[in-house]
C-alpha positions, 0 to 999 in steps of 0.5 A: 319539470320532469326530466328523462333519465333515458328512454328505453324501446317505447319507455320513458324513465324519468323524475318528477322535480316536485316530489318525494325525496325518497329515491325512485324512478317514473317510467311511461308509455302508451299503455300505461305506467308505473314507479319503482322505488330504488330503495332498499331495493328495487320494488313496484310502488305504483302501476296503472295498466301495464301488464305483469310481464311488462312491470317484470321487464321494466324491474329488470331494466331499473335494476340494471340501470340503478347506478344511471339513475342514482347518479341523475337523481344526486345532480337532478336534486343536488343531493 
């Protein structure tokens, strides 16, 4: 399972269920994607064909996101 934390113009940010425990957000679209770590800071872990401006703008949305996506991750993962 994968649920979507919320979507974004043509991005999709999301979790995997049956991953990592460290917190972190997935994030897709039809260019490519990417996953950003949310700690100790907000920082690119992976990127597959997305271009440096758009890697720039989806930081700045999980950053501006962060609480959203740690309140998804507890209730998602009881934690």
């Amino acid at each position: 399972m994968s649920p979507t934390v919320f979507k974004y113009k043509n991005y999709r940010f999301f979790f995997f269920s049956k991953e990592e425990s460290r917190l972190h957000i997935h994030v897709s679209c039809s260019d490519g994607e990417a996953k950003f770590w949310l700690e100790p800071i907000v920082s690119l872990a992976f990127n597959y064909r997305l271009s440096s401006k758009q890697l720039k703008q989806l930081q700045e949305i999980v950053e501006d996101h962060k609480d959203e996506i740690e309140k998804s991750w507890k209730k998602h993962f009881k934690g």
